[in-house]
PLY file of the C-alpha trace (Angstrom):
ply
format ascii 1.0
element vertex 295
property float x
property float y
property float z
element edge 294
property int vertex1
property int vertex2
end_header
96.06 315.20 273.72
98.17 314.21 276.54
95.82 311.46 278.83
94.79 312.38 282.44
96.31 309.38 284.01
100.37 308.70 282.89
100.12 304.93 284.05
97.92 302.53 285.05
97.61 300.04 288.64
101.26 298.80 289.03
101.80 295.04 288.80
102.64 294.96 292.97
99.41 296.54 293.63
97.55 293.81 291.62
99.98 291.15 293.42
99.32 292.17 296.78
94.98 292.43 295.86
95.40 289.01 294.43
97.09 287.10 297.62
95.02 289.22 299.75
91.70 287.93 298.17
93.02 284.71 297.43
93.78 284.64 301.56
89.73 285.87 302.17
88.73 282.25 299.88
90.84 280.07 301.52
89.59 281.47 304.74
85.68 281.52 304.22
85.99 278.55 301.69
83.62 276.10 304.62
81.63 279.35 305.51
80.59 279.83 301.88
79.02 276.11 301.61
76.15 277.25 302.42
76.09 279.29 299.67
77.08 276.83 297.30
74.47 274.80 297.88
71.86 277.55 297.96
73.10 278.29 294.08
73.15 274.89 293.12
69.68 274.65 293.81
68.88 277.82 292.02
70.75 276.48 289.06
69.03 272.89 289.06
66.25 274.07 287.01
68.40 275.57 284.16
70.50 272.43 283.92
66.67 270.40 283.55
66.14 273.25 280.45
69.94 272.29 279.10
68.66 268.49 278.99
65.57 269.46 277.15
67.01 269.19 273.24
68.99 266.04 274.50
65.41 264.53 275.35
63.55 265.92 272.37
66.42 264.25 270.46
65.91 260.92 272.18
62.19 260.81 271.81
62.80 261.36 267.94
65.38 258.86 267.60
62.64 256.55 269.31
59.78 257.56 267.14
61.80 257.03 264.23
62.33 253.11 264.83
60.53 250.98 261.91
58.75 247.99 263.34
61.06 245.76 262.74
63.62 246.49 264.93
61.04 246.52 267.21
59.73 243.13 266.56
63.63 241.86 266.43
64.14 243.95 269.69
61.13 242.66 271.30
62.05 238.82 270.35
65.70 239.46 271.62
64.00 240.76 275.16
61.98 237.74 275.56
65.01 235.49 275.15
66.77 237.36 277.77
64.08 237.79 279.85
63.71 233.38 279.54
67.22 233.06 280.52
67.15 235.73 283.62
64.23 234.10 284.86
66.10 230.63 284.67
68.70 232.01 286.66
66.68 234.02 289.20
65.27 230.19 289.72
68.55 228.72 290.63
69.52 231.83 292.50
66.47 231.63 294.73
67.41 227.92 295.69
70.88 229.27 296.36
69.64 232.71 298.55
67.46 230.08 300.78
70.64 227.76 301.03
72.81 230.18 301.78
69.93 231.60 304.60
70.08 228.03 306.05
73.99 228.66 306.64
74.04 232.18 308.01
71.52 230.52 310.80
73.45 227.62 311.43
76.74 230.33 311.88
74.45 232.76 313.67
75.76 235.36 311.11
73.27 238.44 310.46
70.78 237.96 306.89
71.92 241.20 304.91
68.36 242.07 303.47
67.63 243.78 299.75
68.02 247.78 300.34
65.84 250.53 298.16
67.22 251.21 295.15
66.29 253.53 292.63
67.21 254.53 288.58
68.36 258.19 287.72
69.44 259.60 284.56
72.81 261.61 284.17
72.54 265.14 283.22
75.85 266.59 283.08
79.59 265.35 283.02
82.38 267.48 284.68
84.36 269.75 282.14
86.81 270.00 284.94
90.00 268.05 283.97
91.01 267.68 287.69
88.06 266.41 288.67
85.91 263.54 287.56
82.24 263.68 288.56
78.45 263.24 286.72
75.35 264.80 288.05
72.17 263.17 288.26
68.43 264.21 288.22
68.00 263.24 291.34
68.52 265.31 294.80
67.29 266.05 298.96
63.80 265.73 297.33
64.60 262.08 296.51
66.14 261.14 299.63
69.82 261.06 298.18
72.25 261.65 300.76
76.02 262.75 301.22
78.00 259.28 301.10
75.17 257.40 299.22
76.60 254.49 296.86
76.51 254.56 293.61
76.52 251.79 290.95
75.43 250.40 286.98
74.88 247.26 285.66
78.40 246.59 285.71
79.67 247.60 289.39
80.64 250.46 291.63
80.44 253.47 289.45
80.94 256.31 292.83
79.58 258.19 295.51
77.52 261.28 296.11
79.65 263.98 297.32
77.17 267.01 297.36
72.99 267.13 296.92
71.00 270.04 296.46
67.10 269.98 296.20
66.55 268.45 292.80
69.93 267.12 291.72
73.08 265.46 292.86
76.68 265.20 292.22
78.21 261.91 292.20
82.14 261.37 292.36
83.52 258.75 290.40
85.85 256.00 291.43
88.38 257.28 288.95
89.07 260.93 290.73
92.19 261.04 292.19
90.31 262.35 295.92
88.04 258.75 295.73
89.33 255.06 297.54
87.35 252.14 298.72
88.09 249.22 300.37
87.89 246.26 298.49
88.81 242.55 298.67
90.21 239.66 295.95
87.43 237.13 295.53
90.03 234.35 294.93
91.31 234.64 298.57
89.51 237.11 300.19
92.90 239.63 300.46
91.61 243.45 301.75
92.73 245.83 299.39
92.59 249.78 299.08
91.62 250.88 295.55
92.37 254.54 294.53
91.44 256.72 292.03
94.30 258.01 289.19
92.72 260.89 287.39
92.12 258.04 284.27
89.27 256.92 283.53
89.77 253.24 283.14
92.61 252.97 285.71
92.49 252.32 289.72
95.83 252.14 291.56
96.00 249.69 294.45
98.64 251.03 296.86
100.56 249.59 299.58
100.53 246.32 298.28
103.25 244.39 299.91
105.35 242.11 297.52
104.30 238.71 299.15
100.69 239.77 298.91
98.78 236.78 296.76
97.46 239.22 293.48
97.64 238.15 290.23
96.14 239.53 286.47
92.78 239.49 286.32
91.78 238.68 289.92
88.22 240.67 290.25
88.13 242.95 293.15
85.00 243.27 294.74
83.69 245.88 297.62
84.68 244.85 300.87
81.94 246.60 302.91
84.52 247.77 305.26
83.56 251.36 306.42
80.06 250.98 305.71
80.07 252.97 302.70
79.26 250.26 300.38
77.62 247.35 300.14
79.19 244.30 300.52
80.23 242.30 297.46
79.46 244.90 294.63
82.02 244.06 291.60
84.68 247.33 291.40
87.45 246.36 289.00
89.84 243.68 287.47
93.45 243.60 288.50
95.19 244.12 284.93
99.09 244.75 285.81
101.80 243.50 288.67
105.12 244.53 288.96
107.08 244.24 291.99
110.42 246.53 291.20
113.47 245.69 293.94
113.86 249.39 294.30
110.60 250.04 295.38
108.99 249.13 298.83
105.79 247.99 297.69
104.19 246.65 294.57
102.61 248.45 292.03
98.99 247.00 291.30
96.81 248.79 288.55
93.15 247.61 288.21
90.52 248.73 285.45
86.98 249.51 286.50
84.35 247.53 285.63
82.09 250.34 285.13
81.89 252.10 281.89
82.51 255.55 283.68
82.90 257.07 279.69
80.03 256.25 279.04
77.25 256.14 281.83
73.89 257.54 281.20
71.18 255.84 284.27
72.73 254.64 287.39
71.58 252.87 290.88
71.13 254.86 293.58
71.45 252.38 296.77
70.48 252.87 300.22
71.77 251.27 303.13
69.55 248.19 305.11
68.74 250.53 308.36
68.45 247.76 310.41
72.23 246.38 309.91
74.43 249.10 308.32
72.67 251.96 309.19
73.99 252.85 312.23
77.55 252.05 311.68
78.07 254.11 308.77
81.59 255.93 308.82
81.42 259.43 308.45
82.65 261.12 305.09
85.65 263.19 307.46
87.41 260.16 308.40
87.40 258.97 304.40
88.77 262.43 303.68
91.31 261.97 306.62
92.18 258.50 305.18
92.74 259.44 301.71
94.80 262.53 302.66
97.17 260.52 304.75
97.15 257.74 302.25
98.44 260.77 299.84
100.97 262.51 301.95
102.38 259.15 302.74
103.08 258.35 298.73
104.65 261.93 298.34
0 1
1 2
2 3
3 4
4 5
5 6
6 7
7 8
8 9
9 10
10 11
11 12
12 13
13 14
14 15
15 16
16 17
17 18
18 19
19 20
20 21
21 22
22 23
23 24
24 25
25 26
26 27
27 28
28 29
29 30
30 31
31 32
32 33
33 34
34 35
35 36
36 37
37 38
38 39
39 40
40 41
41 42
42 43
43 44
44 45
45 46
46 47
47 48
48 49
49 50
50 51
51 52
52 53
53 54
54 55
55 56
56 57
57 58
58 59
59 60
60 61
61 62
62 63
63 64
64 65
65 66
66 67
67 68
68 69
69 70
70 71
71 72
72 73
73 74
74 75
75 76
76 77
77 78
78 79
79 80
80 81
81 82
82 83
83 84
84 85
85 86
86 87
87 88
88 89
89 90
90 91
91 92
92 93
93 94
94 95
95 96
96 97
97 98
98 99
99 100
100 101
101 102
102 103
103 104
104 105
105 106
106 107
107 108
108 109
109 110
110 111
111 112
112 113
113 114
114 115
115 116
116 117
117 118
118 119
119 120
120 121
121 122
122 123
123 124
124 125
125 126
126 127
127 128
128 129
129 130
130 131
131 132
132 133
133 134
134 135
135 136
136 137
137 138
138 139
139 140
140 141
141 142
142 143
143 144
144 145
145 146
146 147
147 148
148 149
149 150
150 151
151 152
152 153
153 154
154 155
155 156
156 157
157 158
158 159
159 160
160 161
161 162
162 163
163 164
164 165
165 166
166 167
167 168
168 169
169 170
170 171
171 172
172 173
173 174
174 175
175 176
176 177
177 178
178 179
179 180
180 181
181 182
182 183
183 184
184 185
185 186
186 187
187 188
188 189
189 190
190 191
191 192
192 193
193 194
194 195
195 196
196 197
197 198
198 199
199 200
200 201
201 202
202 203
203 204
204 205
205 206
206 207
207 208
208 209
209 210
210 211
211 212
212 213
213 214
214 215
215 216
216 217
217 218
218 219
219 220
220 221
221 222
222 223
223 224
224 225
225 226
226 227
227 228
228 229
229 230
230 231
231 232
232 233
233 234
234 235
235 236
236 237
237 238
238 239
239 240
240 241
241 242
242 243
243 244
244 245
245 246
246 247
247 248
248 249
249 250
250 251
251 252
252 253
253 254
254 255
255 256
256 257
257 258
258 259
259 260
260 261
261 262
262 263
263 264
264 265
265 266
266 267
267 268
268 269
269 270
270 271
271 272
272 273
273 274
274 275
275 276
276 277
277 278
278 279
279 280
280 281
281 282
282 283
283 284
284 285
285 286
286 287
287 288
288 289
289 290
290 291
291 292
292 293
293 294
């Protein structure tokens, strides 16, 4: 039986539907943020019913610990907690000190901000980008720009919130920089992300610039974005080629970003960073031009 229709669309038709619709995106791609975010929300309760068997599986690991690790977990806690507390001693001498010389230099007293634990519920699956989202969102008071750190350093910032979660961009994604500075000698640096996880780039590091292996790079607090004197990485390669026109400076994070579960939420001290904050447009503007002028 001979079919009704000989052929089928012809490859130029499905061409020319493809760039045309592909044109419509690019177009209503900021008009359609909105929407985004209204999904996201919708979505946030099915990725809290995706974390349920993870949790169920916790809670039964837990249940299942004999005493005795408990006891030898407990004992190990108390020792720590002995030292900490011995430090947090010499560190409150040194906080009251150092008060002492910010009056004497009339130089602002950068107070503690609010800070505040969430868990990680999802990793990206996207290869070309590198992000985590947490159980925390609007509800919480996270904000567009907010810092982001773990017991180690700088882990990221958030980069979109909906009502009951947030997604936080990691240092390692090739769109991410921050300022930082060498705590040897104080040198202002620009560290970028590479698309590796354990890798930061520092660019446009002239050749007489004073960096060696292992200097630890710290925030700078330049921008505003975040805090002051948060470790970031450890400078792990320097090689200054003749052909080149700067040197090329690769730094490893100091975060385990392969392996983050709870992170630090930070918010800024209103009364002396609020309300300089730099707005997340002139970072994108930055790291754009910082891109096109390495291309």
């Amino acid at each position: 039986m001979k079919p009704i229709f000989a052929r089928g669309i012809s490859n130029q038709f499905r061409l020319t539907l493809a760039v045309i619709m592909s044109v419509i995106l690019l177009v209503a791609n900021d008009r359609l943020e909105p929407v985004r975010n209204s999904l996201s929300s919708l979505l946030s309760p099915l990725q809290y019913v995706a974390n349920i068997p993870g949790a169920l599986l916790d809670l039964s690991a837990e249940s299942l610990a004999t005493r005795n690790m408990l006891a030898k977990q407990n004992k190990e806690l108390l020792r720590h907690q002995l030292l900490m507390s011995e430090r947090l001693q010499r560190f409150e001498h040194l906080r009251q000190e150092n008060d002492r010389l910010r009056g004497l230099l009339g130089s602002p007293v950068h107070m503690d901000a609010k800070k505040v634990v969430a868990e990680v519920m999802e990793v990206a699956s996207d290869p070309f980008r590198q992000y985590v989202v947490l159980n925390h969102g609007s509800r919480n008071g996270v904000f567009v720009g907010q810092p982001v750190v773990d017991a180690q350093g700088v882990v990221g910032q958030v980069v979109q919130v909906s009502e009951l979660t947030s997604r936080v961009l990691l240092l390692s994604d090739t769109t991410h920089g921050i300022p930082v500075r060498i705590t040897r000698n104080d040198v202002r640096l620009m560290a970028f992300g590479t698309g590796v996880l354990d890798e930061l780039e520092l660019r446009h590091v002239a050749k007489s610039t004073d960096v060696r292996v292992g200097d630890l790079l710290v925030s700078s607090g330049l921008g505003k974005r975040f805090p002051e004197g948060y470790p970031v990485a450890r400078v792990m390669s320097v090689e200054k080629d003749d052909g080149k026109n700067y040197a090329t400076v690769i730094a490893q994070p100091l975060a385990a970003l392969d392996r983050i579960r709870y992170l630090l939420l930070l918010w800024p001290d209103i009364e002396s960073d609020g309300k300089d904050l730099t707005p997340p447009e002139e970072i994108e503007e930055v790291l754009k031009a910082s891109q096109e002028s390495t291309q």
